[in-house]
C-alpha positions in Angstrom: -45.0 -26.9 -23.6 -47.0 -24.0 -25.5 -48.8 -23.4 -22.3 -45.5 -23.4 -20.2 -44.0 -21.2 -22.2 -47.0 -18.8 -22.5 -47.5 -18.7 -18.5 -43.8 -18.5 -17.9 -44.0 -15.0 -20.9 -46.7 -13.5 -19.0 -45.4 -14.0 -15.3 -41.8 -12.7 -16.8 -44.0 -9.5 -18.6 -45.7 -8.7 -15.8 -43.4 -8.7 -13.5 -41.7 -6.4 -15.6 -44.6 -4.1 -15.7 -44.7 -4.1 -12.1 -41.7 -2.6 -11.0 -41.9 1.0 -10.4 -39.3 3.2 -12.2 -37.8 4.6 -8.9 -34.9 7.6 -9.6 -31.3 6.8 -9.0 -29.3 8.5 -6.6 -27.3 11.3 -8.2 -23.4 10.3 -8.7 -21.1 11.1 -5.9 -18.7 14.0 -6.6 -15.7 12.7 -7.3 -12.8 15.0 -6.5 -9.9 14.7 -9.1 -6.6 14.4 -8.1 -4.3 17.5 -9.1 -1.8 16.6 -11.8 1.4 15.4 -9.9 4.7 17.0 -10.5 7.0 15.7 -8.0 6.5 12.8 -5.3 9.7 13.1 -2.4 9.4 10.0 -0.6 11.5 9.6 3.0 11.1 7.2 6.0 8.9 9.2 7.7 7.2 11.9 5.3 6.0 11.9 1.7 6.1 15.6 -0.1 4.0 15.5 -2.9 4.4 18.6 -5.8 1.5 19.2 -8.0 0.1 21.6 -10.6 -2.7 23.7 -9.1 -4.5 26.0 -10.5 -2.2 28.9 -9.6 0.8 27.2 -9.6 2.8 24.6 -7.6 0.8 23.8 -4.6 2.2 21.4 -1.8 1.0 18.2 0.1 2.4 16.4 3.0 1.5 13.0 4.9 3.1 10.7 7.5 4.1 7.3 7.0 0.9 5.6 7.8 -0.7 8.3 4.7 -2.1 10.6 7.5 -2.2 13.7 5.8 -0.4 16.6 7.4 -1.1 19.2 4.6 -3.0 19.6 1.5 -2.1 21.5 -1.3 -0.4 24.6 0.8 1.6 27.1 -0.9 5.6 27.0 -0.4 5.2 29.7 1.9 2.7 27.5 4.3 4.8 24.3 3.7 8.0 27.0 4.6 6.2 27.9 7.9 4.8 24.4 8.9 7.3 22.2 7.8 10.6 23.8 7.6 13.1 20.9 7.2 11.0 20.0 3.8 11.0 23.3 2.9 14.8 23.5 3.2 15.2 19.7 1.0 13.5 20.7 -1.5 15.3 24.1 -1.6 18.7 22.1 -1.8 17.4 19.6 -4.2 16.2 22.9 -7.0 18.3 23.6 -10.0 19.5 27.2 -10.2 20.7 28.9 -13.3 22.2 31.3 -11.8 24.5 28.7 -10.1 25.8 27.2 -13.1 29.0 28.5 -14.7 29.0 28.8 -18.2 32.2 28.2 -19.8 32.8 29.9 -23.6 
């Protein structure tokens, strides 16, 4: 059993020896997600709303997730997709709007 073990040690060291130290592929660049602010969900289009760098930036896709635009301004979302444009102008809170009773 000494000699098993001794033989079954050396094969398991050298093997271990053997093996060339070979580099490991650099890490994929992972592209994080903007932080989401709003998500409008219809039957046939998903407006997404998130925080970008310079402000509210603006993503659309189809119902099968084919995306139709990717983090546009309002003005771009205004111009290429004017019916979303016009929800989600309905759908904003205005201040101004509100009567304040005293």
């Amino acid at each position: 059993m000494s000699r098993t073990t001794l033989l079954i040690s050396l094969g398991l060291l050298l093997g271990g020896c053997a093996r060339s130290s070979m580099p490991t592929a650099p890490q994929a660049q992972i592209k994080k997600d903007l932080p989401v602010i709003c998500r409008l969900v219809s039957r046939t289009q998903t407006l997404t709303i998130s925080a970008g760098t310079n402000g509210a930036v603006y993503s659309v896709q189809n119902a099968a997730g084919q995306t139709l635009l990717a983090n546009a301004s309002r003005e771009e979302l205004r111009l290429r997709h004017p019916d979303l444009s016009h929800q989600l102008e309905t759908g904003i809170a205005d201040s101004s709007a509100i009567a304040i009773k005293e």
